[in-house]
N, C-alpha and C positions, 0 to 999 in steps of 0.2 A: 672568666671566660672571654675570649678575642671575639668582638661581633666584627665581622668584615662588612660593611655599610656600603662600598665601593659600586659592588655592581647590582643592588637591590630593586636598580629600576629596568635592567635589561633582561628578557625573558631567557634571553637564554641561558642567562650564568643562573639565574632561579629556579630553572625549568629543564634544563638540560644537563646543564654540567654546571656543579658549583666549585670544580680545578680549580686553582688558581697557576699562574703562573710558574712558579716552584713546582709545586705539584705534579706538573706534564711534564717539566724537568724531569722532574723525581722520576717517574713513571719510564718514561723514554731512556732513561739513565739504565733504568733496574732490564729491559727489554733488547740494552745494546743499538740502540738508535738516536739519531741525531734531532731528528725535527719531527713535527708531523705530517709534514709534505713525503719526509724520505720514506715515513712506516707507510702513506699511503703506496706512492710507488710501488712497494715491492709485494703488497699483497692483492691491490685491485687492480687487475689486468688493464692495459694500456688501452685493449681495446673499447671497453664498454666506460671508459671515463670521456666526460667531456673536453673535450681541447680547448675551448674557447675559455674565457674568465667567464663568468657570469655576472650579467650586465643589470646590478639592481642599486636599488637609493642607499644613501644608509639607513642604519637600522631604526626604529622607531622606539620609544620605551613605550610603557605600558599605557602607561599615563597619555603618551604623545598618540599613540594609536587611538584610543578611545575616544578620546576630543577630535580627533579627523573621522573617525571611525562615525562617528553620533552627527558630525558636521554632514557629514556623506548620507547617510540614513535620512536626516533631516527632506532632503532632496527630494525623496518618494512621494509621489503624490498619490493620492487614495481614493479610486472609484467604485463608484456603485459597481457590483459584479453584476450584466445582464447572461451569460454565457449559456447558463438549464445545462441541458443535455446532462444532468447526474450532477453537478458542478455547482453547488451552494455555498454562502459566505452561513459561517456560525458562530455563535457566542461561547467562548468556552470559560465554563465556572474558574473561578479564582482557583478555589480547593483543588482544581483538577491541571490549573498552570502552574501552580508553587512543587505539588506533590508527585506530578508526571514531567510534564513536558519540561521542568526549573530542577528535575532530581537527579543530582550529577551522577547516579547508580543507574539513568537510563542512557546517557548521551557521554559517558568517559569510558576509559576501560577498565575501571570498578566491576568486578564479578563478585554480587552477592556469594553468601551461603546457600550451598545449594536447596538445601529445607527452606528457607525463607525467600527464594526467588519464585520456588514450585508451588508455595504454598500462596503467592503472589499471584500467581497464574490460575492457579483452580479457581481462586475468591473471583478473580474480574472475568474468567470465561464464564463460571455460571452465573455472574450479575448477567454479564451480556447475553447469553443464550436466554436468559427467564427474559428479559428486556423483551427480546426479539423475539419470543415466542406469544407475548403477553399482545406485543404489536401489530403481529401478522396472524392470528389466531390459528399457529400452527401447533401442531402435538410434539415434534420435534425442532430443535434449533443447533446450528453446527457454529463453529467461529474457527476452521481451520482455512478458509478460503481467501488469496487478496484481494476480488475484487470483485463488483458484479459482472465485467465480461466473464470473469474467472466461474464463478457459481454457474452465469447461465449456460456456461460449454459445457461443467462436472452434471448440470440436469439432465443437458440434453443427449449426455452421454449415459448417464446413469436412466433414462427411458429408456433409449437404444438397448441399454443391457437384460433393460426388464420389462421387455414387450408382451402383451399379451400373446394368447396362442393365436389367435387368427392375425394378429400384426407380427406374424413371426419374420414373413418378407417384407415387411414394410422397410422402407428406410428414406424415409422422406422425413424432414423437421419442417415445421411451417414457424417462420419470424414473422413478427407482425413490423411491417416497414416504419412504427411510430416507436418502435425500440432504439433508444442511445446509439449512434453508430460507432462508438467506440465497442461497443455491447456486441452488434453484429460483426466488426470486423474480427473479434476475438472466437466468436463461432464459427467462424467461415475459416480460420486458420485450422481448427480445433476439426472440424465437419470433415475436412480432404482428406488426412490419410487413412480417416477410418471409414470412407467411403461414404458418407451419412449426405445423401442432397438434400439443399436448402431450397425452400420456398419462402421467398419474402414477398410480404404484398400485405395486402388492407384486412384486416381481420374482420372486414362486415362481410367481404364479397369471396372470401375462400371457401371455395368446396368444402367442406372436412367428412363429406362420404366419399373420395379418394381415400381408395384400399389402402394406397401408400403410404399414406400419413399416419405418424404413429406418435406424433407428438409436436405441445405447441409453447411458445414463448410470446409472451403480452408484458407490455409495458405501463407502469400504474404508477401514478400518472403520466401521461403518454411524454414522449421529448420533447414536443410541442405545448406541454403544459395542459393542456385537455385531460377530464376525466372521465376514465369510459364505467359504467356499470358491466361487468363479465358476464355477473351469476347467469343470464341464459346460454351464451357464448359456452360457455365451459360445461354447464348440463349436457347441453348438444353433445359434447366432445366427449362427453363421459359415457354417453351412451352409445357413443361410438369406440370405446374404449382406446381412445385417445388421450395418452400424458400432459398435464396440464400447467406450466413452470410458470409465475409470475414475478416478473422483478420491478419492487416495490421502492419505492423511496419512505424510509423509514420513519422520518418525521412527519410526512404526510398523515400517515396511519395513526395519527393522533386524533384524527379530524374524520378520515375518509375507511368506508368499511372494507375493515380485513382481508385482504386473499382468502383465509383460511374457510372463512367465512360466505365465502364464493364459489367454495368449492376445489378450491386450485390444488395441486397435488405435492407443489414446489413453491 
């Protein structure tokens, strides 16, 4: 067997096309064409090519890119994260950087078997759903959502839908102003076309006997890092039959008592 060794360090004859010479011959020969500049011309329109040459190094081998690649990396210098607002630095276990984030079945274009992709997905949602129910001492736990702006707009909408009878006219949401503001600007998008107004402000000094209010959004622990105890907050609200959504930081909840547990609805 002929090993061709020639171009083993260049990605592309590895990775792309392992042609040789001859070969695009051959090929061009069998197709009635002279070069591959001529086959381009006559099937990519002149208009949507580029005219100019493209103006780059040459190429790197694999090897030469990695040692510049790793020299460049080296560079990064590495700060304490102070930022909050949602925004935490975290330890991720070995087992779960080899087997996820290092499993070229999640970052190439390898598409599992479908049975063993699906059955991939049931295992780690209901890990994470019991997780997250275990945490938030909720009865139910969902993992269809990207985000918590994203959850707290689907509450505040899913209140909206499922108002009591006497908040049947309500349409008032009350944000507590110590929510993420990436969190508020995604309900303030989400709030406009369905008509829904926002009350943001301090949740010690809100009314919540405004007829209008039919539902609330609280921050645990606040963005500012503060933590509030709710349970009366939300009793109050309850007996005003006001919707009660809390968005939690997860890992806190290891420490600090449950929403669920608070009363909260969401």
């Amino acid at each position: 067997m002929n090993i061709n060794l020639k171009y083993s360090e260049k990605f592309e004859q590895r990775h792309n096309s392992s042609a040789t010479e001859e070969q695009v011959a051959a090929m061009l020969n069998t197709i009635g064409e002279t070069s591959v500049d001529a086959l381009i011309d006559k099937t990519i329109p002149a208009s949507i090519r580029k005219q100019k040459a493209l103006d780059l190094p040459n190429a790197l081998t694999e090897h030469q890119f990695l040692k510049e690649f790793k020299q460049l990396a080296d560079k990064n210098q590495l700060f304490t994260s102070y930022i909050g607002q949602g925004y935490y630095d975290c330890i991720v276990p070995n087992v779960i950087l080899r087997n996820v984030l290092e499993n070229p079945g999640w970052y190439t274009a390898y598409t599992p078997y479908q049975a063993e992709i699906a059955q991939g997905r049931l295992e780690a949602l209901i890990n994470f759903q019991t997780t997250v129910m275990d945490l938030t001492g909720m009865e139910i736990a969902n993992a269809s959502l990207l985000d918590e702006g994203t959850a707290a707009a689907e509450a505040m909408t899913m209140f909206y839908g499922t108002r009591k009878k006497d908040k049947k006219k309500a349409n008032t949401f009350f944000v507590s102003e110590l929510c993420h503001p990436q969190t508020i600007e995604v309900i303030e998008t989400r709030a406009t076309p369905l008509g829904i107004n926002l009350l943001i402000g301090d949740h010690t000094k809100v009314d919540l006997t405004n007829p209008d209010i039919y539902g609330v959004l609280l921050q645990y622990p606040a963005s500012n890092g503060e933590v509030y105890d709710y349970t009366d907050f939300i009793a109050t609200a309850k007996e005003l039959n006001i919707s009660v959504a809390v968005a939690a930081d997860l890992l806190s909840l290891t420490l600090l008592t449950p929403p669920g547990e608070m009363g909260a609805d969401v």
